[in-house]
C-alpha positions as CSV (number, residue, x, y, z in Angstrom):
1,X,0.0,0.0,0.0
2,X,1.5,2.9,-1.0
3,X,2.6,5.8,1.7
4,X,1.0,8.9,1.7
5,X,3.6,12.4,1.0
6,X,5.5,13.7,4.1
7,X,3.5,17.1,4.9
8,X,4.8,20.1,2.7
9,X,5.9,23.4,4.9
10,X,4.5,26.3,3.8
11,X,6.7,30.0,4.1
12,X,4.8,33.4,4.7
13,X,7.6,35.1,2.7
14,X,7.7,39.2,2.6
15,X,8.5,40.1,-1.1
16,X,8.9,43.7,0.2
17,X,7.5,47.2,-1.1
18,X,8.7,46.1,-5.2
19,X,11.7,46.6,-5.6
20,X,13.8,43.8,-6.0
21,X,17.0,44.6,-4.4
22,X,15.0,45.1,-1.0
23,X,14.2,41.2,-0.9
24,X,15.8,39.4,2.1
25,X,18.8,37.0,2.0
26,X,16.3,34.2,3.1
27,X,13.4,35.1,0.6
28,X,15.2,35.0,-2.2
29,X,16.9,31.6,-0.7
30,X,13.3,30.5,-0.3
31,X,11.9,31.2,-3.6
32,X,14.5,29.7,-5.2
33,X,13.6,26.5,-3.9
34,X,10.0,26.5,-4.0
35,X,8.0,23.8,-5.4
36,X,4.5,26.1,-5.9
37,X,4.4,30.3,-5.1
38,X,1.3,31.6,-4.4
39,X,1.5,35.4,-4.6
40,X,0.1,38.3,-4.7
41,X,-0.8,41.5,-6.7
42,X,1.9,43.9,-4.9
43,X,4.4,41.4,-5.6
44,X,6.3,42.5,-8.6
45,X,7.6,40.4,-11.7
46,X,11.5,41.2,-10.3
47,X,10.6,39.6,-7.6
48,X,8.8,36.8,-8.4
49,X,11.6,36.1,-11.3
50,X,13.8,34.6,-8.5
51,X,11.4,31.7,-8.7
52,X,12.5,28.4,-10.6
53,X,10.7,28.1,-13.9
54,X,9.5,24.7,-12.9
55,X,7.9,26.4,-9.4
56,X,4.6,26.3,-10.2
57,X,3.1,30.1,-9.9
58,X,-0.5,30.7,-8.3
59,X,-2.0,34.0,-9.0
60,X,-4.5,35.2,-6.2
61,X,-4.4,38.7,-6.0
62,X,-6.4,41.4,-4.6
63,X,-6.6,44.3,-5.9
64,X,-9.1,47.3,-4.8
65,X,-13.1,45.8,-4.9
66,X,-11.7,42.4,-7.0
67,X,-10.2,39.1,-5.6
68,X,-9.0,36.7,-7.5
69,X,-9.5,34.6,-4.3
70,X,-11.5,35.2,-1.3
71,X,-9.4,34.7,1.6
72,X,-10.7,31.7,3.0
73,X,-9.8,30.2,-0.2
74,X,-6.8,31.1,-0.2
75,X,-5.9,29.8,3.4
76,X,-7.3,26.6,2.3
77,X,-5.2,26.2,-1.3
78,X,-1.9,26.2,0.7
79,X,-3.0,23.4,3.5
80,X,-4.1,21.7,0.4
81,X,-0.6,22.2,-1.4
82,X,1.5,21.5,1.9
83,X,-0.3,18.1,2.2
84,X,1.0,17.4,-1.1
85,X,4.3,17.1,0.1
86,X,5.3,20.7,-1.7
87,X,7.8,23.4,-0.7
88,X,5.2,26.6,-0.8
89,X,6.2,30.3,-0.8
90,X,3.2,32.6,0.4
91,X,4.5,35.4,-1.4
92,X,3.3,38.5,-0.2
93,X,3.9,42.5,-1.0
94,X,5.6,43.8,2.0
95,X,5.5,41.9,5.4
96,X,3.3,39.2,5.3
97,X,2.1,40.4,9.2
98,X,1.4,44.0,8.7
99,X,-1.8,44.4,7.0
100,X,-0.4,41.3,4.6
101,X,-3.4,38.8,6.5
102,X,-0.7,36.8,7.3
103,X,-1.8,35.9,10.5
104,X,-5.2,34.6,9.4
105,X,-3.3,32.3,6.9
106,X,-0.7,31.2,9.6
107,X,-4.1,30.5,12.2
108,X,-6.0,28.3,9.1
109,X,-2.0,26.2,8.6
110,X,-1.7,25.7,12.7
111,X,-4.9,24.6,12.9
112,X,-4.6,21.8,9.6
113,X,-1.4,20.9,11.4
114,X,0.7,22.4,9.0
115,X,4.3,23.6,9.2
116,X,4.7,26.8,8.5
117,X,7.3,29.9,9.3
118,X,6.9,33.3,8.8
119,X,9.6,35.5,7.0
120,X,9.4,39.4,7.8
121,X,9.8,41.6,4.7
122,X,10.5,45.7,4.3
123,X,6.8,47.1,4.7
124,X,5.6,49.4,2.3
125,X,6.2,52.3,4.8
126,X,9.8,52.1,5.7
127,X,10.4,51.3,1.8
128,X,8.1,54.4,1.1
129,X,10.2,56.4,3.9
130,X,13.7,55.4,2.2
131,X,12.6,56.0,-1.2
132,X,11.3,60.1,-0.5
133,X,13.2,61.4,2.3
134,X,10.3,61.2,4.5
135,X,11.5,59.7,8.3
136,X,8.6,58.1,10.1
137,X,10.7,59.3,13.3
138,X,12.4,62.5,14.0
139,X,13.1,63.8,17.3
140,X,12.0,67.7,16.0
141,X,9.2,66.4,14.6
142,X,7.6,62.9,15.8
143,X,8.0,60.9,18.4
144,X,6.2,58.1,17.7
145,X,4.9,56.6,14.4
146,X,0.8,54.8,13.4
147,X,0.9,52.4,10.6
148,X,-2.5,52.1,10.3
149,X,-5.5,50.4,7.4
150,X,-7.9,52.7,5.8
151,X,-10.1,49.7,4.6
152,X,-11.2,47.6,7.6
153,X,-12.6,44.1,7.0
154,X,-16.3,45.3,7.2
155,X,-15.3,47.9,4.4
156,X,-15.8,50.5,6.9
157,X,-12.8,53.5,7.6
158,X,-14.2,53.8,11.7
159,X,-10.8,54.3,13.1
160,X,-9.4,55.9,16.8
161,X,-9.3,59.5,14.9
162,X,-9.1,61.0,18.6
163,X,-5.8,59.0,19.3
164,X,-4.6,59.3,15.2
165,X,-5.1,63.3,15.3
166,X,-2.5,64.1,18.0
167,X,0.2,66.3,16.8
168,X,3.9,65.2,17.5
169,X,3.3,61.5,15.4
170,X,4.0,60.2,12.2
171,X,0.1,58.3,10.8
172,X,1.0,56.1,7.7
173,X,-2.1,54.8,6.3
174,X,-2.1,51.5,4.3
175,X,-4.9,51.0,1.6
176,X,-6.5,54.8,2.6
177,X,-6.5,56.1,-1.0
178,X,-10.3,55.7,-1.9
179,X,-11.0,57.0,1.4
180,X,-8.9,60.1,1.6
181,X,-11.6,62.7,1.8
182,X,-13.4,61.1,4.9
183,X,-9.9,60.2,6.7
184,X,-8.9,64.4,6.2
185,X,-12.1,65.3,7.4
186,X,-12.3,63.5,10.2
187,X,-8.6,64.1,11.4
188,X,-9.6,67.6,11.0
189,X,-12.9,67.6,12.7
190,X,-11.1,65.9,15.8
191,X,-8.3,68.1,16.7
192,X,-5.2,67.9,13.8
193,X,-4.1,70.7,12.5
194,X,-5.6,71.8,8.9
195,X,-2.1,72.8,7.7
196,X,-0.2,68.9,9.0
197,X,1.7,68.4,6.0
198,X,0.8,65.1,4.0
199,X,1.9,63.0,1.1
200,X,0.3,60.0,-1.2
201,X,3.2,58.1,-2.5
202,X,1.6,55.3,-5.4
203,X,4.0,52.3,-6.4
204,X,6.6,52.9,-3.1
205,X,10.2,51.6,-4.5
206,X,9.6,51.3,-8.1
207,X,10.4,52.9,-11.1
208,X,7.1,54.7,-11.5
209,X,6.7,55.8,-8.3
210,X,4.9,59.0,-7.8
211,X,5.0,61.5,-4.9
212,X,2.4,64.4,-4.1
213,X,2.7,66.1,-0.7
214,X,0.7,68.8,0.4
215,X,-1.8,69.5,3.4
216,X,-4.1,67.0,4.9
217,X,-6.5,70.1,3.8
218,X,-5.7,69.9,0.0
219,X,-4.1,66.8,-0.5
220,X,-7.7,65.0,-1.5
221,X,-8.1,67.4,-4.4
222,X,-5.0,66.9,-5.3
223,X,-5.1,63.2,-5.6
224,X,-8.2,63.6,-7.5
225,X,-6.9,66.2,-9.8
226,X,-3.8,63.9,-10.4
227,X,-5.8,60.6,-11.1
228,X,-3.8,58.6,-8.6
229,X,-5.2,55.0,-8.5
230,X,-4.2,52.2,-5.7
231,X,-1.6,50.7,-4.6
232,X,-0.7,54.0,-2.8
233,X,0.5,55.2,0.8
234,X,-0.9,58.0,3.1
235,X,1.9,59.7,5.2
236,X,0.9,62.1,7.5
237,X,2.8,64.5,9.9
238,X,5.7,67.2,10.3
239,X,8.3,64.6,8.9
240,X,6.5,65.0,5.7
241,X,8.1,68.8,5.4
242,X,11.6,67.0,5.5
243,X,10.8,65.4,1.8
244,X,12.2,68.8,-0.4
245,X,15.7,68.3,1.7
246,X,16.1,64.8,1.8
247,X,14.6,63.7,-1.2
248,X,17.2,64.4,-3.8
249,X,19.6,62.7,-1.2
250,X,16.9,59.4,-1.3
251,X,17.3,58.9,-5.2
252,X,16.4,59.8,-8.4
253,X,13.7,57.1,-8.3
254,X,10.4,58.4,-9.0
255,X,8.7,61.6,-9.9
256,X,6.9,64.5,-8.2
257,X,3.7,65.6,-9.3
């Protein structure tokens, strides 16, 4: 009677904010030798080019109001590939546990019995930070730093604004973009100041990314006026004035609009 496959491992790999050279030691070690990668929209082709071409390739993507995947689906694909015996890279855009859902997948493996490891990647906001002289932390300016989602899993943006509008903080919002007019309104309408500089920063890292900084008053209409469409970054405080000094010292990458 033939003996079932030894239990595949499955790796919650961060591919990073997109560009390539920001990848770990141990992700691209990982990819490398993966038997299936499931990944991700975020995840660029650079990236996932350090696959073998035999590694079988699993698009599920999400991109803004389209999934190629619901989640739960995708939670129970890789139990299903790790019982097949396979090496599987979770490939994800930035770090698989901040705002990646990387902890929901890891809860589904545990609970199948799974092996599985988590590998931490640069998250969109320090690659953002890096990429357009904008510090999360400065001692003149903030003291403390908010990564925080602007799409909640009900679809709802009901965040702390109380706690997010303090002054002397950096807030980065992930996935805000489509919901920039009610975050500056209700920042606004509970305490920060109408002139807090702010930026949108689309495509973080990447040869097309695009900057526009302003006010959390005008930045809204100036998204708008600009067309800027996800994936894109809200960045939020002082530290944001620090982007015309430091930026031509961060790279020519990008462009300011």
């Amino acid at each position: 009677m033939p003996s079932s496959p030894l239990p595949g491992k499955v790796f919650l790999v961060g591919g990073g904010p997109g560009d390539p050279d920001l990848l770990t030691v141990k992700a691209v070690r990982l990819l490398a030798a993966a038997d299936v990668v499931v990944y991700d929209n975020l995840v660029s082709p650079a990236v996932l080019a350090h696959a073998p071409p035999q590694a079988q390739r699993i698009y599920v993507g999400k991109k803004a109001g389209k999934h190629a995947l619901p989640q739960e689906e995708i939670n129970q694909l890789l139990v299903e590939l790790a019982r097949e015996g396979k090496q599987v890279v979770r490939l994800k855009g930035g770090d698989p546990y901040i705002f990646g859902r990387g902890g929901e997948e890891a809860e589904t493996l545990v609970a199948a019995g799974i092996p599985f490891e988590a590998v931490p990647g640069v998250t969109a906001a320090a690659g953002a930070a890096a990429y357009t002289g904008i510090p999360l932390t400065h001692r003149d300016h903030a003291q403390s730093c908010f990564l925080v989602t602007g799409h909640l899993k009900d679809e709802s943006c009901n965040l702390d604004w109380p706690t997010l509008a303090r002054a002397g903080q950096t807030l980065v919002i992930y996935m805000g973009l489509t919901s920039l007019p009610e975050i500056s309104r209700q920042l606004i309408a509970h305490g920060m100041a109408a002139d807090t500089p702010a930026a949108c920063v689309r495509r973080a890292t990447l040869p097309d990314q695009q900057v526009i900084t302003g006010t959390i008053t005008d930045l809204p209409a100036q998204v708008l006026a600009a067309g800027l469409k996800p994936p894109a970054l809200l960045i939020i405080g002082r530290v944001v004035s620090l982007h015309t000094v430091l930026h031509p010292v961060a790279g020519t990458l990008g462009q300011e609009s």
